[in-house]
C-alpha positions, 0 to 999 in steps of 0.5 A: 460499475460492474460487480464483476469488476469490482470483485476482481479488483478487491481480489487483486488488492488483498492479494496485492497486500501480501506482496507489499507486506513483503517488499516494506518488510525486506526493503526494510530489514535490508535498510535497518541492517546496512545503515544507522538510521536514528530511532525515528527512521526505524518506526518510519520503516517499522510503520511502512509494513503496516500501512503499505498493506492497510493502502490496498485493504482500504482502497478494495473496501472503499471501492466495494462502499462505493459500489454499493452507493452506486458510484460511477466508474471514476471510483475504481481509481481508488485501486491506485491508492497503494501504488502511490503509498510505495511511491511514497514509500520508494521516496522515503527509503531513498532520502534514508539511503543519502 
């Protein structure tokens, strides 16, 4: 793993954080606004803010954990984690929209 990378992948993340704070929080405000979702899918929508940006946050410390431990280059897909966690989250704001 070089530290070049890895210090430009962990600046990517945390900005990534920021973006997808913004798309929970809209998708979110759009879904709770339109719909009558139940008190269930609301803290759903109302944890997804949270953890959506705590994906990308931990996955840049884990990769910098595993930089530090000398892992090999298969650690940075652990930059992939938040990708998966709006897949995740894509497929629970569209089974509240049926």
């Amino acid at each position: 793993m070089s530290l070049g990378w890895v210090i430009a992948g962990t600046f990517g993340e945390l900005m990534l954080t920021y973006f997808l704070f913004m798309i929970a929080a809209f998708a979110g405000g759009g879904m709770a606004n339109g719909n009558s979702l139940s008190e269930r899918q609301i803290l759903l929508l109302d944890l997804s803010m949270l953890a959506l940006p705590a994906s990308a946050v931990i996955s840049a410390v884990v990769v910098i954990y595993l930089y530090n431990t000398d892992a090999g280059p298969a650690a940075y897909w652990w930059y992939a984690l938040p990708a998966a966690a709006v897949a995740l989250y894509a497929l629970l704001v569209s089974s509240m929209t049926r």
